[in-house]
C-alpha positions as CSV (number, residue, x, y, z in Angstrom):
1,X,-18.0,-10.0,16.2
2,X,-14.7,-11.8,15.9
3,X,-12.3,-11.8,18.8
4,X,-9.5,-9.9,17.0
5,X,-12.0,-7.0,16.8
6,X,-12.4,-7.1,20.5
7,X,-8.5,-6.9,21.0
8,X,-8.7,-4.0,18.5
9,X,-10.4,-2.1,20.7
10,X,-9.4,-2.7,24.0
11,X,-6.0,-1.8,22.6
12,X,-7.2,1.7,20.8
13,X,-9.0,2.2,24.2
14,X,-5.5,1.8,26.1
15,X,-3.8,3.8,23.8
16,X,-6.6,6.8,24.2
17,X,-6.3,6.2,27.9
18,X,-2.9,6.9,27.9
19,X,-2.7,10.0,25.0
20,X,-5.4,11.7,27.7
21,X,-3.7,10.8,31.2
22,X,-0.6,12.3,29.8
23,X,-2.3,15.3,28.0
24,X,-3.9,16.1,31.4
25,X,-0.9,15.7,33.3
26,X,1.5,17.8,31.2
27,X,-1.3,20.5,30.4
28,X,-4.1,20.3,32.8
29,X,-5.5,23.8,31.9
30,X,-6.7,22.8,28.5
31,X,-9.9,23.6,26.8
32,X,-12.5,21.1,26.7
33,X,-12.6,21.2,22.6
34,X,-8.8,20.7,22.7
35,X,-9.0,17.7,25.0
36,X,-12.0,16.1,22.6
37,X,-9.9,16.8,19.8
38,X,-6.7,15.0,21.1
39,X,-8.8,11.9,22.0
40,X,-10.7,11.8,18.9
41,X,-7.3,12.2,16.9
42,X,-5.8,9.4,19.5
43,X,-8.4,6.9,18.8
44,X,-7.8,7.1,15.0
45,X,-4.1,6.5,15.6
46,X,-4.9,4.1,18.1
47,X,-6.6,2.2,15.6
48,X,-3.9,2.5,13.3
49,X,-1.6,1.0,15.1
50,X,-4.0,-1.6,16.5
51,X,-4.1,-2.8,13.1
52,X,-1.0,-2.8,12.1
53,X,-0.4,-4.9,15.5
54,X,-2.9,-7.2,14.9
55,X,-3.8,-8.5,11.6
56,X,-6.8,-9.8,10.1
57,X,-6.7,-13.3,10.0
58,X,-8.3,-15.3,7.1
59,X,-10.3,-18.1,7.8
């Protein structure tokens, strides 16, 4: 496992972090499928952005 990958997911876990602090503070009576749901579709964009942020580098 390359480092970039690591930084890949410590920064889609920050992002996730965030998306579910703020979907818990603004709407705390949520149900628990709805929550999932928002963290699953956070992780995806997370990753997409991660990506974008960091490149793959060639060797």
């Amino acid at each position: 496992m390359k480092i970039r990958n690591i930084d890949r997911a410590l920064l889609t876990g920050l992002f996730v972090g965030i998306m579910i602090f703020i979907s818990e503070y603004f709407f705390p009576d949520t149900n628990s499928f709805i929550s999932i749901f928002i963290g699953a579709l956070a992780a995806l964009i997370g990753y997409l952005i991660a990506v974008k942020i960091l490149p793959k580098e060639n060797d």
